[in-house]
C-alpha positions in Angstrom: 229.9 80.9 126.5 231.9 78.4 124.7 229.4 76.2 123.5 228.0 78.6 120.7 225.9 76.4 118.0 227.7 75.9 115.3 227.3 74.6 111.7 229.5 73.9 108.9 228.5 75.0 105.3 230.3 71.8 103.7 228.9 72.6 99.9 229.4 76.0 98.1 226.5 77.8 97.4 223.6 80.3 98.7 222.2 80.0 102.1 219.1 81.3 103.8 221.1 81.7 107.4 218.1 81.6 110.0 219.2 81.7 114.2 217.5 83.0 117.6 219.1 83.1 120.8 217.0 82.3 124.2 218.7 84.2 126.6 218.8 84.1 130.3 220.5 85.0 133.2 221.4 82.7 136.4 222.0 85.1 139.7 223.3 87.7 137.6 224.1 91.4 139.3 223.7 93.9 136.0 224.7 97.5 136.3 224.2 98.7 132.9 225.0 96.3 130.2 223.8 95.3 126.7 224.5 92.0 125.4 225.2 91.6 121.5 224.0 89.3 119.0 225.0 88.0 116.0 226.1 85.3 113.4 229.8 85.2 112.9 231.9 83.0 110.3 234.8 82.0 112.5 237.3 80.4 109.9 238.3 81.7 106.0 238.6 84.8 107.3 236.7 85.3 110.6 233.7 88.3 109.8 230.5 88.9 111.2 227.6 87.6 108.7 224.4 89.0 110.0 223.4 92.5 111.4 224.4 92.4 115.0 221.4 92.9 117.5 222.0 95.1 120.9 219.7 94.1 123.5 219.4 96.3 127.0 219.6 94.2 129.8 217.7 95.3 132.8 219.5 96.6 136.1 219.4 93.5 138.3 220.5 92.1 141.9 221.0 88.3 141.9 218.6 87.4 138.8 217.2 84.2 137.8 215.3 84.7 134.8 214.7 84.5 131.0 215.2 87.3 128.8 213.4 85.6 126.3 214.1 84.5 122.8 215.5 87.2 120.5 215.4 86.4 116.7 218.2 87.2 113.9 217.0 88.2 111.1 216.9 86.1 108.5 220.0 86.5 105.8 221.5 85.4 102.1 224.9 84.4 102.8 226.7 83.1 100.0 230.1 81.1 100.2 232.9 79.8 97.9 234.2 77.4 100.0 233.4 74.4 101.5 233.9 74.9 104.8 232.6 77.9 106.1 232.2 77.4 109.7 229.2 79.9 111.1 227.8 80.0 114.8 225.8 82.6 117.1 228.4 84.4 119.1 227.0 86.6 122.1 228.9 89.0 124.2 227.8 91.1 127.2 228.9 94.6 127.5 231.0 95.0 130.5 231.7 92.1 133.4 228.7 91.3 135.6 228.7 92.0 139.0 227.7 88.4 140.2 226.2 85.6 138.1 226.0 84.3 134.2 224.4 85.1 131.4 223.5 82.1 128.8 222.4 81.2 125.4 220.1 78.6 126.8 220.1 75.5 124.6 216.3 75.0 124.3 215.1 78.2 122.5 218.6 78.8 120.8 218.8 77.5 117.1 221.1 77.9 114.0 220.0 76.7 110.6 221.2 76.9 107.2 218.6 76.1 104.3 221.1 75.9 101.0 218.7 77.3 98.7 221.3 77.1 95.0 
């Protein structure tokens, strides 16, 4: 999507980075994809933060329904600057036949507890 939750880390420090993603699907044909999972820094330069989580989607005609919530795991994530922008970035595999897959906004969170 294009609408990723996003935060920016406006003091330097240490982090406890904690995000899940409720994923679902809206009349989506799947063949045999995987969707991946992660948290991302997208500015001083762009790298992925947490482990990234593959998740099998099941083989579907015309789908309407939740996946369900899947849960980073929690990470330390220490910056130097002050502007570290992070956000949950999801990708699907391959092109669906039909339909979307979404990060649903109720059920998909990003938070960052500055801990020092």
């Amino acid at each position: 999507g294009t609408t990723d939750p996003a935060l920016v880390l406006d003091k330097v420090g240490t982090y406890l980075i904690l995000g899940q993603i409720h994923l679902a699907c809206a009349g989506a044909t799947v063949v045999a994809e995987t969707a991946t999972l992660k948290v991302r820094r997208t500015n001083n330069t762009a790298a992925d933060l947490s482990v990234a989580l593959v998740v099998d989607l099941p083989v579907s005609t015309t789908l309407t329904h939740s996946y369900g919530t899947v849960q980073i795991p929690p990470f330390v994530y220490t910056t130097a600057a002050v502007d570290d922008a992070i956000t949950l970035f999801a990708n699907v595999s391959a092109a669906l036949g039909a339909g979307t897959i979404v990060a649903t906004a109720i059920g998909t969170s990003l938070v960052a507890i500055r801990l020092y």
